[in-house]
KEDREN-981936 format. One line per 4 residues: number of its first residue (from 1); their letters; for each residue x, y, z of C-alpha. Coordinates in Angstrom, 3 decimals, always signed. Example, Ala and Ser with C-alpha at 12.3 -4.5 7.8 and 13.67 -1.06 7.14 Angstrom:
% KEDREN-981936
1 = AS = +12.300,-4.500,+7.800; +13.670,-1.060,+7.140
% end
This chain:
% KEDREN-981936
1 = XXXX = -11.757,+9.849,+24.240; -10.995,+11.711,+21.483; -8.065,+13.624,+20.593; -7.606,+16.349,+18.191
5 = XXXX = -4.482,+18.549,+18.178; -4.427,+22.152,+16.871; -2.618,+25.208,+17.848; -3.705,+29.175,+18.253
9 = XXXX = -2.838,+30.187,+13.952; -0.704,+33.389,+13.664; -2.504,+36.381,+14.527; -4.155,+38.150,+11.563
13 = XXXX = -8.077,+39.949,+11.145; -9.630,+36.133,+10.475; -8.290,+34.378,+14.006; -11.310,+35.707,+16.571
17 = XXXX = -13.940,+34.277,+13.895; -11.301,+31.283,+13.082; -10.857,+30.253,+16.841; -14.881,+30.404,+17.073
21 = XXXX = -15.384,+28.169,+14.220; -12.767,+25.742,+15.516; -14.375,+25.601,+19.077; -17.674,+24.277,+17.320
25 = XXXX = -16.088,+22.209,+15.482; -14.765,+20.377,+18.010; -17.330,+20.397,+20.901; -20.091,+19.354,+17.569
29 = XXXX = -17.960,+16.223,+17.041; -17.340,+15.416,+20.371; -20.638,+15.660,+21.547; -22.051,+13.758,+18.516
33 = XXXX = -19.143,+11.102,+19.017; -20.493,+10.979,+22.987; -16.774,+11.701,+24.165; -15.097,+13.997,+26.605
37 = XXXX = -13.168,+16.100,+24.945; -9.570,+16.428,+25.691; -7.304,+19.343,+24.266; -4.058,+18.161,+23.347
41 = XXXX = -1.788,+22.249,+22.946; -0.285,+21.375,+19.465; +1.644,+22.867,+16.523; -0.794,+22.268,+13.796
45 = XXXX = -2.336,+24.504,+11.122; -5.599,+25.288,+9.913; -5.489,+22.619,+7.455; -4.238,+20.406,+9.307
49 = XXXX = -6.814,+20.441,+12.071; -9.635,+20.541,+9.776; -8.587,+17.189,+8.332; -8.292,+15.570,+11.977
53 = XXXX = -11.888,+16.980,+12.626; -13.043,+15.245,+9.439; -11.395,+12.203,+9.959; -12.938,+11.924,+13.585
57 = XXXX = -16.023,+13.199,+12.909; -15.978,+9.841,+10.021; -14.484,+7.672,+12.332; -11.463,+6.861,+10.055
61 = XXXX = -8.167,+6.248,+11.223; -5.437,+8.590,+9.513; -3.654,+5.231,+8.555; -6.902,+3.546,+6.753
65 = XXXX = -6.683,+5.424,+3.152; -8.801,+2.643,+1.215; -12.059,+4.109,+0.782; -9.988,+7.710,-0.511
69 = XXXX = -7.966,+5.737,-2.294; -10.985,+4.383,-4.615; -12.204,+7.801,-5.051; -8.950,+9.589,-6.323
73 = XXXX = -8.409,+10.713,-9.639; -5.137,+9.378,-10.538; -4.131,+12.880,-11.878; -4.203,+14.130,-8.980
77 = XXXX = -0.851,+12.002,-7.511; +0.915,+14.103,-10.455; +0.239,+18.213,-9.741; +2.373,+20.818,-12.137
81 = XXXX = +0.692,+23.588,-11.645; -2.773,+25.457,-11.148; -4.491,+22.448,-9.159; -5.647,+22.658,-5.659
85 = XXXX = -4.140,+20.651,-2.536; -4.739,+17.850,-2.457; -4.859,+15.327,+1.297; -2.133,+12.353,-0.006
89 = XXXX = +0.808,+12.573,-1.413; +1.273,+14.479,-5.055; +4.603,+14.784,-7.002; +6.201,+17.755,-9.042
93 = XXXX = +6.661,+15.692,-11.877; +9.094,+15.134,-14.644; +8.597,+18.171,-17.432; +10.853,+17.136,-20.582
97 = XXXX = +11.779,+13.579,-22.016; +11.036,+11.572,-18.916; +13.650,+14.205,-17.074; +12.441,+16.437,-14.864
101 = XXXX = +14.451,+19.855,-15.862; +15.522,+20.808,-12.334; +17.415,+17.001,-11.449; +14.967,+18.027,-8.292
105 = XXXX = +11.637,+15.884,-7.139; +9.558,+17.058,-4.342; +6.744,+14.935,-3.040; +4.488,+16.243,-0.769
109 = XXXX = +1.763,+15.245,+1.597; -1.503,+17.068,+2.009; +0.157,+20.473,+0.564; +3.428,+20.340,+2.355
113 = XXXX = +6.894,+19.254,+1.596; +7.238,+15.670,+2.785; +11.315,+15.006,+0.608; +13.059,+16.127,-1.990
117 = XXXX = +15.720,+14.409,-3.876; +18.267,+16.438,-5.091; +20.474,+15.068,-7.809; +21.492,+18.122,-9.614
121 = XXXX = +25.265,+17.045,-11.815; +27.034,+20.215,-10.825; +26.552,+18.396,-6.961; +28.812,+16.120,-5.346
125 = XXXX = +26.538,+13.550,-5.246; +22.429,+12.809,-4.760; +20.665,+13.192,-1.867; +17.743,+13.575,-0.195
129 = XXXX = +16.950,+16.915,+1.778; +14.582,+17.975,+3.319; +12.951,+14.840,+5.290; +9.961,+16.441,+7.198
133 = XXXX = +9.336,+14.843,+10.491; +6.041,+13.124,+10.280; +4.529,+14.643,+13.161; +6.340,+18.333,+13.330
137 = XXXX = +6.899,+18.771,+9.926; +10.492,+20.166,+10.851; +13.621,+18.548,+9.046; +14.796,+15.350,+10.402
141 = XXXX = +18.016,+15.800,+8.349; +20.281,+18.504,+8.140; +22.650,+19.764,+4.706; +25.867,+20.928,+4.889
145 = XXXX = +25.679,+20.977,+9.191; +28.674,+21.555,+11.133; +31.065,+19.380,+11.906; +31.578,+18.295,+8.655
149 = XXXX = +29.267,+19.924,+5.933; +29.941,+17.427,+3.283; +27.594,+15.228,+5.079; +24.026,+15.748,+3.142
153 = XXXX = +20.461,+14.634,+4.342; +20.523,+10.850,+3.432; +23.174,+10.148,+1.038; +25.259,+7.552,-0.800
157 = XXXX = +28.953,+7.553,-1.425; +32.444,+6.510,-0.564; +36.420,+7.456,-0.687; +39.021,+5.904,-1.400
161 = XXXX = +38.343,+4.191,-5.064; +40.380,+3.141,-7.457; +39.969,+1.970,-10.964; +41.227,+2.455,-14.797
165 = XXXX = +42.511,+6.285,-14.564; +41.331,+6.871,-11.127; +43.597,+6.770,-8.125; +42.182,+7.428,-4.747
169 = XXXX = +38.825,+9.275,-6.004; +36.731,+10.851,-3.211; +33.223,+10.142,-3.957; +31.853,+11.516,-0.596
173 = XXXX = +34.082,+14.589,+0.855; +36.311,+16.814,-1.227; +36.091,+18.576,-4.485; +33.849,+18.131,-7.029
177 = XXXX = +37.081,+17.452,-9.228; +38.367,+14.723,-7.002; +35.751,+12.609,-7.772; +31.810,+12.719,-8.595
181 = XXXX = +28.484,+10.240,-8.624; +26.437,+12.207,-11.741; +22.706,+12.014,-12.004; +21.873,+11.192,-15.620
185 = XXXX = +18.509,+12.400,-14.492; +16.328,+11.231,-11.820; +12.365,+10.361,-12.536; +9.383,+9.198,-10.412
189 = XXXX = +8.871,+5.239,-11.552; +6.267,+4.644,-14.595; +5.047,+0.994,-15.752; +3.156,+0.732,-18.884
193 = XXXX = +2.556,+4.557,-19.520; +1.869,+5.336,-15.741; +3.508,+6.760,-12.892; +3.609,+4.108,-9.800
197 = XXXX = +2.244,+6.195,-7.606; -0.644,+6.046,-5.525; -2.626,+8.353,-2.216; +0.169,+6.600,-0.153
201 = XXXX = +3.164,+6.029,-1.960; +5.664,+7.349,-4.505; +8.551,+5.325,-6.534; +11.731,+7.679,-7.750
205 = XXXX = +14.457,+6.008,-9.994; +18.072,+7.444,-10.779; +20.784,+6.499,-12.675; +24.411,+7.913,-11.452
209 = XXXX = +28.058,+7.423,-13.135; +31.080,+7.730,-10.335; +33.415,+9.382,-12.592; +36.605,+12.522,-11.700
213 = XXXX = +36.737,+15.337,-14.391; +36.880,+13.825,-17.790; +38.002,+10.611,-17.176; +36.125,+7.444,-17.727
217 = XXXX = +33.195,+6.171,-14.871; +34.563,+3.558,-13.123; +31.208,+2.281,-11.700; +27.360,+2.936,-12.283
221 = XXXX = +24.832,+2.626,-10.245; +21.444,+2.050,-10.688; +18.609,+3.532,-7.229; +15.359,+2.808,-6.729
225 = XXXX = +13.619,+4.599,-3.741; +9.940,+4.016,-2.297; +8.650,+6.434,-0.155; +5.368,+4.946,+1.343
229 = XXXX = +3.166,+6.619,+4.444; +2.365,+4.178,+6.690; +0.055,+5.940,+9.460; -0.052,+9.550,+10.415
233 = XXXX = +3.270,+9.219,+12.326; +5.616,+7.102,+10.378; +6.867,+7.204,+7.121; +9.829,+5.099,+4.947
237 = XXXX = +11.895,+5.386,+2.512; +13.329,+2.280,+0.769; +16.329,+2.377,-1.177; +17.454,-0.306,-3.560
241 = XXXX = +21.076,+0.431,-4.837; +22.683,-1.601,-7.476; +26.419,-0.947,-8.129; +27.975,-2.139,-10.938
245 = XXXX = +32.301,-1.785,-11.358; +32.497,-0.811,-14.575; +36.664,-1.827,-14.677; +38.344,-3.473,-11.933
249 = XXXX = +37.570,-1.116,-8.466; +39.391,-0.949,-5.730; +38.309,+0.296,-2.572; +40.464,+1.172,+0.587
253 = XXXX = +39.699,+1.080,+4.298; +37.586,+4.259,+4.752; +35.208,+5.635,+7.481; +33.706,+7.456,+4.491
257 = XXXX = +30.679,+5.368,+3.079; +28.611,+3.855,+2.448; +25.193,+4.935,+2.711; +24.362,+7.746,+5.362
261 = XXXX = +22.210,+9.587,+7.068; +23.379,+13.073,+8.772; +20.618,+14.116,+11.025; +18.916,+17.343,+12.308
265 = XXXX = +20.862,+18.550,+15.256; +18.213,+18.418,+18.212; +18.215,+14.999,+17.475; +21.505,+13.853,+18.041
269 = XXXX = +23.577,+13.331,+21.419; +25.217,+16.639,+21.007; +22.044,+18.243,+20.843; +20.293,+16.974,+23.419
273 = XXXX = +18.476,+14.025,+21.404; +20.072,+10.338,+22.065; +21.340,+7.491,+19.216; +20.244,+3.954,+20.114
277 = XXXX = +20.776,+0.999,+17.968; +18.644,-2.912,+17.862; +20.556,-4.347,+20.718; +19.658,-1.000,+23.026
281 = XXXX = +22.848,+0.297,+22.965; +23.022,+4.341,+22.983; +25.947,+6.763,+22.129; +28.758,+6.778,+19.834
285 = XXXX = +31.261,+4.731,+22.301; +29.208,+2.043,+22.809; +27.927,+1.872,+18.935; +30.960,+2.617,+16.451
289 = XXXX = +31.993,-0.713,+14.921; +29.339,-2.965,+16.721; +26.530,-5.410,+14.490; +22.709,-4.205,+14.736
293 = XXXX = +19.641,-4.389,+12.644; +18.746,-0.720,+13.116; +20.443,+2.652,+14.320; +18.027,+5.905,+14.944
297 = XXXX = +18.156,+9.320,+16.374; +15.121,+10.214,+17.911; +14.656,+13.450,+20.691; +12.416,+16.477,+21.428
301 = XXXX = +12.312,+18.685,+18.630; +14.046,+22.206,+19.791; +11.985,+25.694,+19.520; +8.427,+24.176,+20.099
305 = XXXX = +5.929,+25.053,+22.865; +4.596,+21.550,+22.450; +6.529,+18.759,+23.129; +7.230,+16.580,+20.429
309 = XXXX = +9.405,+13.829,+20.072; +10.807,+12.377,+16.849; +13.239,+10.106,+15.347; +14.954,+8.779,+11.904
313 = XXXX = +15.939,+5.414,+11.552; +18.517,+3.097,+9.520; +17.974,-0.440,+9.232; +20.836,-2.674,+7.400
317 = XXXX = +19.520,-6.550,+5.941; +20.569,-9.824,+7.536; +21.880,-10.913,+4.449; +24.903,-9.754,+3.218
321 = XXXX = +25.599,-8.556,-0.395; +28.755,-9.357,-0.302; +31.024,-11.319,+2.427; +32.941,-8.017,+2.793
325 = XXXX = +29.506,-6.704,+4.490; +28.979,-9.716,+6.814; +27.286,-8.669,+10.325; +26.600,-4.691,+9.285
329 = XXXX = +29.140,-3.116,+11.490; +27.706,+0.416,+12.050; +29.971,+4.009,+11.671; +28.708,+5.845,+14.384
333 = XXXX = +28.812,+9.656,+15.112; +27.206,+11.645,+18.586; +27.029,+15.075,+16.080; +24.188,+12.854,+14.076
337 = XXXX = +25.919,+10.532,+11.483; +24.917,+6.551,+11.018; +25.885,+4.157,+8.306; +25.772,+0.644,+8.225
341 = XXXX = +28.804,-0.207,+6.316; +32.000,-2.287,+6.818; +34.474,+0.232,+4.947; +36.080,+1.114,+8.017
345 = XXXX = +37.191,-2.274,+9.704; +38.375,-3.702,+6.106; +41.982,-3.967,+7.791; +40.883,-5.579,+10.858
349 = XXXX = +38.298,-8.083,+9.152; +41.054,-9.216,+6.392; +39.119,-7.620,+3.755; +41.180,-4.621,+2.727
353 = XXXX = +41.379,-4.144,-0.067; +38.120,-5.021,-1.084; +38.075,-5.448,-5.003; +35.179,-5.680,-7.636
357 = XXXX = +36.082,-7.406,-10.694; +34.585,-5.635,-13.987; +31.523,-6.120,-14.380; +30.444,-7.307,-10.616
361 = XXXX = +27.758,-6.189,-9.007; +26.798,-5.246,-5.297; +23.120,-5.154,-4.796; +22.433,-3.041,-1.688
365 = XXXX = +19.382,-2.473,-0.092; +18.578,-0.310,+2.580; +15.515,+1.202,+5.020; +15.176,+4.719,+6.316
369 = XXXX = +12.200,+5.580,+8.921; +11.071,+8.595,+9.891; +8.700,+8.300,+13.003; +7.176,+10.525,+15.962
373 = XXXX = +7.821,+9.368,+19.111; +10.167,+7.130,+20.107; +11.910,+3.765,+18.387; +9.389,+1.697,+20.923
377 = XXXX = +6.275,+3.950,+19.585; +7.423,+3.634,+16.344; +7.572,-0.568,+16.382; +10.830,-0.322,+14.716
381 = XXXX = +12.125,-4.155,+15.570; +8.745,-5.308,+13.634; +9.081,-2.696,+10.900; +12.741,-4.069,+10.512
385 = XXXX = +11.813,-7.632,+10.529; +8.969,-6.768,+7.748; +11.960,-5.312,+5.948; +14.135,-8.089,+5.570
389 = XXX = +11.717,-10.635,+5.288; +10.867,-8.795,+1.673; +14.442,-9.112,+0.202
% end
């Protein structure tokens, strides 16, 4: 059986001779492919469905890109400007010095906006906004979303530092002026000359200072994040985080850190989506505080005809970058917030306060998944596993 999924386009002159052309489309391929058709009421677009048609009328699976792959000119991963779309992923790319002007990098995925990472210095910190789900194309994250609009797509940061002329800096709420984490410019990843980049994949690299006003940054931090498609409905972003304490740091029990993920509304409990961890627990009461390997949101998108589930994922490493970090207790929200981080039980675990000498490093690593359908449809316990096999 074979299954395409396309929706009526918006109205317009074109749509009586558009709908005609799809209709052959489809009953040509699945008459050649000797299958009974099956219409499957979708939110797609034009382009969109013309790719599925193509890809069935090959016989290619969406998630088998070798054969483009060999055929791709690698300037087209790198678009700025007057070229065509393209079906993989392409980058707006750096434009002066190995910086791109903006602090802004999109990458998309056959023409449409699949991230951005935003790490403009007049922000509070980096972060990545939108995340398009991989099936709907709507944002699996939210910025600046009530309660508690500090919280930003899928972000990095954390209260409560200390160190040389910094008391108490606030490196993930407050003002700008109570504490910062400064792009010194964000770039997608090049090795010998060329971008890392390929049909599937895309490599962005940041350095940040955590610094308040003029004074001195007390710690630096160098990101690496892949973003690689893995099928038609899943997608991940790896994040490799060193920090570095560039004096002594001290850091106070907090429920503010570590590395977070705020996301879209429909998805959470409060919105009619549900938040489920490893170990199958669901909701905030029975998640706050407790070990897991994974935390996701997943639910029916909201305003859609068809019904469409999706989900975003955390997953946190077995092994422990520091012993501070042992087990990955998870801070848990119902509104949509998850991060695996052990800031707020420092008092109870005999860890507070945690200090970094200078000069000591924490090397965190992290996995966010965006997937349609649920954490079951999405394999997530064998995505996780593949995860922290590779650190």
């Amino acid at each position: 059986m074979v299954v395409l999924r396309w929706v009526y386009p918006k109205f317009d002159k074109n749509a009586t001779r558009w709908h005609f052309c799809r209709d052959v489309i489809y009953y040509t391929l699945a008459f050649l492919k000797g299958m009974t058709p099956y219409f499957h009421i979708g939110f797609m677009n034009r382009r969109h469905f013309l790719q599925a048609s193509l890809l069935a009328g090959a016989g290619l699976a969406a998630s088998n890109l070798s054969a483009q792959e060999e055929r791709i000119d690698p300037r087209t991963l790198i678009s700025n400007g007057g070229d065509g779309p393209q079906r993989h992923l392409t980058c707006y790319p750096d434009t002066q010095d190995g910086r791109h002007q903006l602090h802004q990098l999109w990458v998309s995925q056959d023409n449409a906006v699949l991230l951005s990472y935003r790490a403009h210095p007049s922000q509070k910190y980096p972060f990545f906004s939108p995340m398009a789900g991989p099936v709907s194309g709507l944002p699996l994250v939210t910025e600046t979303g009530r309660p508690w609009p500090h919280h930003r797509g899928v972000f990095f940061g954390l209260d409560r530092v200390s160190g040389g002329n910094i008391t108490n800096g606030q490196f993930w709420q407050g003002t700008l002026p109570e504490g910062q984490i400064i792009s010194q410019g964000p770039s997608f990843a090049s090795e010998g000359g060329q971008y890392k980049l390929t049909p599937t994949s895309a490599e962005i690299v940041d350095h940040c200072l955590w610094q308040r006003g003029t004074d001195a940054p007390i710690i630096e931090d160098q990101r690496r994040f892949v973003i690689k498609v893995l099928d038609e409905r899943r997608y991940i972003l790896d994040a490799d985080i060193t920090m570095k304490a560039l004096t002594e740091v001290t850091i106070r029990q907090t429920n503010h850190g570590l590395f977070g993920v705020r996301c879209s509304h429909d998805l959470s409990p409060v919105g009619g989506g549900t938040l489920v961890n490893s170990e199958g627990a669901t909701r905030e009461q029975n998640t706050l505080g407790r070990p897991a390997r994974w935390a996701a949101f997943y639910g029916r998108r909201a305003k859609l005809r068809e019904e469409i589930v999706e989900g975003i994922a955390v997953f946190c490493p077995s092994k422990a970058p520091h012993p501070a970090f042992r087990e990955c207790p998870w801070f848990t929200r119902d509104y949509g917030n998850i991060s695996p981080m052990p800031m707020n039980w420092l008092r109870d675990r005999g860890d507070d306060p945690l200090v970094l000498p200078q000069g000591e490093e924490l090397k965190l690593r992290y996995r966010v998944v965006a997937f349609g359908g649920t954490p079951a449809d999405a394999d997530l316990d064998s995505l996780w596993e593949e995860f922290d096999q590779s650190g």
